[in-house]
Steps between C-alpha positions, in 0.01 A plus 500: 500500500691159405774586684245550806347168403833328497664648844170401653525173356838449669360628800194241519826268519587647705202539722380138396819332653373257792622647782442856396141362435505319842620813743228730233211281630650506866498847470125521339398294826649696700365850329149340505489498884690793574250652305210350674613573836404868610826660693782361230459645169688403199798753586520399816483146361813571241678718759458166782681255227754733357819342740415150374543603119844574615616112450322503161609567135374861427259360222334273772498730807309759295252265334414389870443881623300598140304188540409587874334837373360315204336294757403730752320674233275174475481440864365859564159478352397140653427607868373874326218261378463191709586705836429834445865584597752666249811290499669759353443899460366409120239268545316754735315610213396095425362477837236825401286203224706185575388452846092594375542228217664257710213538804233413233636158425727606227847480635678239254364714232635823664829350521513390159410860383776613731791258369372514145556890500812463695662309201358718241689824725787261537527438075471878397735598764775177377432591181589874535796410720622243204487759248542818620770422782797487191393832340469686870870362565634634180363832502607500872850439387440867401491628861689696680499626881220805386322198327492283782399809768210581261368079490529508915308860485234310283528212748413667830292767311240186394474420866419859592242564205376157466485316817137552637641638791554851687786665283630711780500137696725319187765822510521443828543142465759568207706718702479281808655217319778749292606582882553184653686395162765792562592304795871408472758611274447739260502329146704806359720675757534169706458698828285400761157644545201419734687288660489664851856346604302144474749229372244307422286727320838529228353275254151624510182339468460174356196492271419170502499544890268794484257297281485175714364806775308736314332208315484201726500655851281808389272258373446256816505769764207641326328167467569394874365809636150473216467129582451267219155317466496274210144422371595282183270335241591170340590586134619220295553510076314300325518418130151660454634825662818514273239462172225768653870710605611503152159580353479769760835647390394522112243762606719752644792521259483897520519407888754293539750596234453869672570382809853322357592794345470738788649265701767494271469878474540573854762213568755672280442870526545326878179570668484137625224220462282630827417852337466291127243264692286801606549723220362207271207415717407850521540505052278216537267620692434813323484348140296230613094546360417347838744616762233467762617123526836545602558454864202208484712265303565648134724282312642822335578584855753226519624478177650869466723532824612179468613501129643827643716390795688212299567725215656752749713255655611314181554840312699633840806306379559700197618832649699246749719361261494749240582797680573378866194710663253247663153507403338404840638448839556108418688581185732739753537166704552297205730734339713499872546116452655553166757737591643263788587271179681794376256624204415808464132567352518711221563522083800318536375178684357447139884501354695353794292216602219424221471130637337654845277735316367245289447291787355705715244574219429209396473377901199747474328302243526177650438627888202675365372173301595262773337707771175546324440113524617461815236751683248357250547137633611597880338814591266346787828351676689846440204659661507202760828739646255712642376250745823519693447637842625901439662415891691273353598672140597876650822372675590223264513801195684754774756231564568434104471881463851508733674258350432661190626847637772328707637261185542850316843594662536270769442797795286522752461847458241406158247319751473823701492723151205252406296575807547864504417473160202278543354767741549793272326304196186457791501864540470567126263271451279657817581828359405456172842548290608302251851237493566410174565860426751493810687175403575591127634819653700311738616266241556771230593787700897451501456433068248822445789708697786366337345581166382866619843605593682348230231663260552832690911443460483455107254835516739697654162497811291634279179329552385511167726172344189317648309666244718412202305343204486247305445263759503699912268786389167298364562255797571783749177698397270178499602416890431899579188448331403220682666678813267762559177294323309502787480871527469490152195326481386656866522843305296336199221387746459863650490618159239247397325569777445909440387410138229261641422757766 
């Protein structure tokens, strides 16, 4: 634990040097109205800036991306509760006693509650990131290719089992995105496959392209063709608020540091901070003595999804860096812009370049710190955004969207990837089906192959190296557990449901 204490001491240095600190609150600004704006999203909002990181020292071009989420996080929940409107997929479950508390003259105190339980998610999730990241990394040194198969089966496997949505719709999601990331050479045999005799299609499908669509474009389509009516309530922090906030916190510890913890739970199993949010206001809900209140503006109400969704982002970076699988679609984006500085998430990021590590994690204490008072002091002119004609806003975020997808490789070809993207992340969202699940399997898809064949090579094909203890079998049999959970527990509720018969 010293050694922790004194790598994360050199990373505060790190962290605390002034222009690091200077592009860190850029990047908090930045986050905080990406994440009040319904149609961007804090992926989307990474994915936008990740050619301008380019020009900047690897240490400073990923504190600016990591502070955008850290940010976004923030920004989500002040138009849930002033507007109503989820800035991002996590705060939906705010808006459910947010928007109730704020409509009975309580919105400065609602906010509060939200930021103060932000911070709280944001600590435990540091604090297990800090402190848990080193000994992950060293017993990942331990991996090999049946190893690293067995973590991306337990990665997908949470998405299928734990989600909240149709399974059958998340497979299908899953093996949509392994698809389009077989486009282009294949990583073992170096032929050619799926390519159709397209030149063009030789290199694949950029990623970061395909999120700018499926995120960004998905996103606005869907919002032009709803129509956005903003109905806001003035909310403004005062200094009795934060006092009654902070009372109000110290009678739901069981709430809040739940909330955290599933958050944190769910953020590095991944399931992501949206199904944390809901699975902690539904915990909540059901332990509460008077769950009648929520939905009419419970305090508990607020306090457990939000504590939930920051401790699922934070804690998303530790499978990141640790073992290079992403813990939520932003992390994917995230973990994109590291690898055009040339580093390679994974156990040996820890050896080969401590000083970024330590910086990064550190960067998540201070972003998380800064951010808190800045949404505390300026949330009514973050929420002020809002006011902006949606006429206006819809073509100046499709133009940034192309640069973004056009500064990627310098091709025109991108823009037109981004649109046909855009319009398949519309249908998904009419239909129902699930992204993130698509996008780590488009970002992961060429690594989960290359360690399934070169697993299957040191087997002689046998399938059965993936089941090799110490270390693949436990793993493998916890993601088939978690696989086929929901007709686990479907058979369990039929069974339950004779007895009671």
């Amino acid at each position: 634990m010293l050694a922790d204490l004194n790598n994360l001491a050199m990373g505060l240095g790190i962290a605390l040097e002034p222009y690091n600190l200077m592009i860190a609150c850029i990047g908090l600004i930045l986050g905080i109205i990406v994440g009040v704006l319904p149609g961007l999203g804090g992926a989307n909002g990474v994915a936008i800036l990740i050619p301008v990181v380019v020009v900047m020292p690897a240490t400073t071009g990923v504190i600016l991306l990591s502070s955008i989420y850290w940010g976004a996080l923030y920004g989500g929940s002040i138009t849930s509760i002033l507007f109503n409107i989820p800035g991002e997929p996590w705060s939906v479950a705010t808006t459910f006693d947010g928007y109730p508390m704020a409509r009975k003259g309580r919105a400065g105190f609602a906010l509060v509650l939200s930021f103060m339980s932000h911070a709280v998610g944001a600590i435990v999730g540091v604090l297990i990131l800090t402190f848990l990241a080193p000994l992950i990394a060293e017993i990942a040194l331990k991996f090999g290719p049946a190893e690293i198969f067995s973590v991306m089966m337990l990665t997908f496997s949470a998405f299928v089992g734990l989600g909240g949505k149709s399974p059958v719709k998340t497979v299908a999601a899953i093996l949509f995105g392994f698809s389009l990331a077989a486009v282009g050479m294949d990583i073992v045999s170096g032929q050619l496959r799926m390519t159709f005799g397209s030149v063009t299609l030789m290199g694949g499908f950029n990623f970061i392209v395909a999120v700018i669509g499926l995120f960004g474009l998905g996103e606005i389509f869907l919002t032009v063709e709803e129509g956005l009516k903003v109905e806001g309530i003035v909310g403004r922090v005062r200094m009795r608020d934060i006092v009654d906030g902070f009372k109000e916190l110290l009678l739901y510890p069981k709430t809040l540091f739940m909330g955290a913890i599933i958050g944190c739970w769910m953020g590095v199993t991944p399931g992501g901070a949206t199904p944390a949010s809901f699975m902690a206001y539904g915990f909540a809900k059901e332990s509460s003595k008077n769950s009648k209140e929520f939905g009419q503006g419970a305090s508990a109400g607020i306090i457990a999804p939000e504590a939930a969704a920051h401790g699922a982002g934070t804690s998303a970076t530790l499978p990141m860096i640790t073992l290079g699988i992403p813990g939520s679609p932003t992390m994917a984006v995230i973990m994109g812009g590291l690898m055009i500085f040339g580093l390679t998430p994974g156990p040996m990021l820890f050896k080969e370049h401590a000083d970024f590590v330590w910086g990064l994690i550190a960067s998540c204490w201070v972003g998380n710190f800064i951010g808190f008072f800045m949404v505390m002091a300026f949330a009514p002119l973050f929420a002020a955004v809002l006011k902006v004609r949606f006429a206006i806003l819809m073509p100046a975020i499709i133009y940034v969207c192309a640069i973004g997808a056009y500064a990627v490789n310098n091709r025109m070809i991108d823009v037109y990837y981004m649109l046909v993207f855009g319009v398949l992340g519309y249908l998904f969202k009419k239909l129902d089906y699930p992204i993130a699940p698509m996008v780590l399997a488009l970002v992961l898809g060429n690594m989960a192959e290359q360690a399934m064949r070169q697993a299957l090579i040191m087997g002689q094909g046998s399938p059965l190296i993936f089941f090799q203890p110490p270390i693949a079998l436990p793993i493998m049999l916890v993601a088939l557990f978690i696989f086929f959970w929901p007709v686990i527990s479907g058979w369990k509720d039929k069974l339950l449901g004779k007895k009671k018969a």
